[in-house]
Structures are given as structure tokens and as C-alpha cells.
C-alpha positions as CSV (number, residue, x, y, z in Angstrom):
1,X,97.1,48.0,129.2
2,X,95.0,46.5,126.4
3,X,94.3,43.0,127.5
4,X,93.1,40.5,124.1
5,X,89.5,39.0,124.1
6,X,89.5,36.3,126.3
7,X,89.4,33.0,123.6
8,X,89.4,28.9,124.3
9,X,90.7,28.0,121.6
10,X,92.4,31.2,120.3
11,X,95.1,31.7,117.3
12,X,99.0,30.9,119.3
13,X,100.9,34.3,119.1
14,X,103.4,34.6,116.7
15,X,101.3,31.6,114.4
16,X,102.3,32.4,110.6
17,X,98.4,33.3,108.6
18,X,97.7,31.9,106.0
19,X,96.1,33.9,103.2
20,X,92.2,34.4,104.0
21,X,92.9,33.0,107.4
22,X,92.5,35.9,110.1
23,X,92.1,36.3,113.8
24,X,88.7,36.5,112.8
25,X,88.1,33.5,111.1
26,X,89.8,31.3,113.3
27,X,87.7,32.7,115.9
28,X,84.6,32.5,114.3
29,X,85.2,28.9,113.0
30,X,86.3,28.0,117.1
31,X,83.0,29.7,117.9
32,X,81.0,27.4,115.6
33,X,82.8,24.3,116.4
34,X,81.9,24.7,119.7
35,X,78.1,25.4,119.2
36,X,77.9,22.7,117.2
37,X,79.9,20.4,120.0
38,X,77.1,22.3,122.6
39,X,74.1,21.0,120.3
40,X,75.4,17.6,119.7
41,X,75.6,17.3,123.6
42,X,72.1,18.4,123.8
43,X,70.7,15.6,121.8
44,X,73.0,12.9,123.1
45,X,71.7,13.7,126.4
46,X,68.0,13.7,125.2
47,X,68.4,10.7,123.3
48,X,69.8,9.0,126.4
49,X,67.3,10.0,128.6
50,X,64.9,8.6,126.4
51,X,66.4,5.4,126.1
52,X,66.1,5.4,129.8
53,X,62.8,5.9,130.1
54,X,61.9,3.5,127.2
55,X,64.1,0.9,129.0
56,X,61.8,1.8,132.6
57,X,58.7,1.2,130.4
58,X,60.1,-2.2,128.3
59,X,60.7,-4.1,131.9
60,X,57.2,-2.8,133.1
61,X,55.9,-4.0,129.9
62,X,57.3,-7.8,130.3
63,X,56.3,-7.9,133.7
64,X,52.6,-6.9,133.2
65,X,52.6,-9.6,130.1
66,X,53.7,-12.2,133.0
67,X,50.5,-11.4,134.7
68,X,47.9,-11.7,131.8
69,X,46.3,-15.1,132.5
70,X,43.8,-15.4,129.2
71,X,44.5,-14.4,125.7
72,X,42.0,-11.0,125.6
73,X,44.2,-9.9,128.6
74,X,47.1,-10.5,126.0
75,X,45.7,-8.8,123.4
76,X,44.1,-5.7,125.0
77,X,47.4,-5.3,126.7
78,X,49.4,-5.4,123.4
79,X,47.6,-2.9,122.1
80,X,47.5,-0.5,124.7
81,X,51.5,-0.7,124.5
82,X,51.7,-0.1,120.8
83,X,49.5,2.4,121.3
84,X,52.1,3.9,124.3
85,X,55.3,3.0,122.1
86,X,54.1,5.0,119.1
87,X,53.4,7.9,121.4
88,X,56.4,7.7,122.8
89,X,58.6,7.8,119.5
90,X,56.3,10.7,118.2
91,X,56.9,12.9,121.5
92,X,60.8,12.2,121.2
93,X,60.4,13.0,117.6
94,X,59.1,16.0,118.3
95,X,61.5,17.1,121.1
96,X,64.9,15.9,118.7
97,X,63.6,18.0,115.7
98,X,62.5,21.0,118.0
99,X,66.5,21.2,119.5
100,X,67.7,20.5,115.7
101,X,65.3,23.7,115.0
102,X,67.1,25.4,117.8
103,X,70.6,24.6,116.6
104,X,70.2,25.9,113.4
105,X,68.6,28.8,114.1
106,X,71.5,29.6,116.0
107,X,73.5,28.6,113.5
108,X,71.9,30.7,110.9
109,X,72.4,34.1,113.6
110,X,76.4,32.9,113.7
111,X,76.4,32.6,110.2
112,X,74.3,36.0,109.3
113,X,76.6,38.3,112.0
114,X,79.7,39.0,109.5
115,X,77.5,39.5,107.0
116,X,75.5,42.3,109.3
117,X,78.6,43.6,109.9
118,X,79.7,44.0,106.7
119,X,76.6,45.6,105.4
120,X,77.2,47.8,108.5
121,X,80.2,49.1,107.2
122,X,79.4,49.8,104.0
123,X,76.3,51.7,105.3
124,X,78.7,54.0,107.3
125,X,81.2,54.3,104.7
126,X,78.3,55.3,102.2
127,X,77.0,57.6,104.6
128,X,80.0,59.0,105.6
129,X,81.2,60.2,102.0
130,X,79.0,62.1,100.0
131,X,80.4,61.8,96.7
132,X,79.2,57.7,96.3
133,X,75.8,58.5,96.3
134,X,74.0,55.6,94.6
135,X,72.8,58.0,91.5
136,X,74.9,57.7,88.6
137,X,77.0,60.7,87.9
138,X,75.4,62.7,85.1
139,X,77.4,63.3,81.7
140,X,78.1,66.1,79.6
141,X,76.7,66.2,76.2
142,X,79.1,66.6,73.8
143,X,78.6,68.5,70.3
């Protein structure tokens, strides 16, 4: 018994296809959706954790202002926050681009597999008949 690729979110049997439309595609297409529903949960959950921690650091913030009793104490511990905050949105910068980087470069090795495929194919077929060799044929000279 030939039992069908195990799919989520695979084509009903019996579903009329519409022209262009294959088993394939709908696959593929289900398999992208949900790498791109995979990544976007990624960075929800990193940006969340970083509003967290932000969050942490903003009521430790106000509570160490509430002990400064002279304005250098103010002053110095302004600017050691700034300096933290910027730090802060840099690193998270940095992770949020590095898990965009990872997402499309996943992407891209969805997108590039048909194509592989396909050149594949051709490869074999090529290979596999001799008379479409890739030199022209040669003609006969006529009188």
C-alpha cells in the first residue's frame, strides 16, 4: 500500500485544480506559509522578551532616580542610562536583523529548491539522450 506524504495543510481529495495549480504548488505555497508563520513567531517572542527586560530595567531606573539626593547624582545617573538604553536598542537591533537574516536565507533555499530540481531534470534528460547535444547540428552545403 502506497501511503501519500504526510501534509498539514494538504490539497482535499477529489478538489477540482485549477490551471497552474498542482499538488506541488499548493504544497510548496503551505510549506512557505508556514515558515513564514515559524519566523514571525520567532521575532514576536524576541521582541517580547525584550520588552520584558526593558520593562525590569525602566522600574530599576525610577527607583534608583528616587535615591539621587543632589543634582551630579542626577546627572551622572542619566547618563549612565542613556548610555545602557542605547546599548540595549543596538544589541536587540542586532539580534532582530540577525533572525530576519535567518528567515530569508531560508526562504531563499525554499525558493531556489524547484528551481534545482528543474535544472536537475534537464541535466538528466540532456544526459540521457545523445542527439541534443548542445553543438548546433552541422549543415550541408549546397551547390
Amino acid at each position: 500500500m502506497n501511503k501519500s506524504k504526510q501534509f498539514p495543510f494538504a490539497m482535499p481529495e477529489g478538489m477540482p485544480t485549477l490551471p497552474g495549480l498542482g499538488k506541488e504548488s499548493f504544497e510548496w505555497m503551505s510549506t512557505a506559509f508556514s515558515d513564514w508563520l515559524s519566523n514571525a513567531n520567532r521575532m514576536q517572542a524576541e521582541v517580547i522578551r525584550f520588552i520584558g527586560d526593558r520593562y525590569s530595567k525602566d522600574v530599576k531606573m525610577m527607583m534608583r532616580f528616587a535615591e539621587c539626593r543632589k543634582p551630579e547624582d542626577f546627572l551622572k545617573l542619566q547618563s549612565e542610562l542613556a548610555a545602557e538604553l542605547a546599548a540595549d536598542y543596538q544589541e536587540e537591533g542586532a539580534r532582530l536583523l540577525a533572525l530576519f537574516g535567518d528567515a530569508s536565507k531560508q526562504v531563499w533555499q525554499e525558493i531556489a529548491k524547484p528551481g534545482e530540481q528543474q535544472n536537475a531534470r534537464v541535466s538528466r534528460a540532456r544526459a540521457a539522450s545523445p542527439s541534443h547535444s548542445r553543438t548546433a547540428p552541422k549543415r550541408s552545403k549546397r551547390r
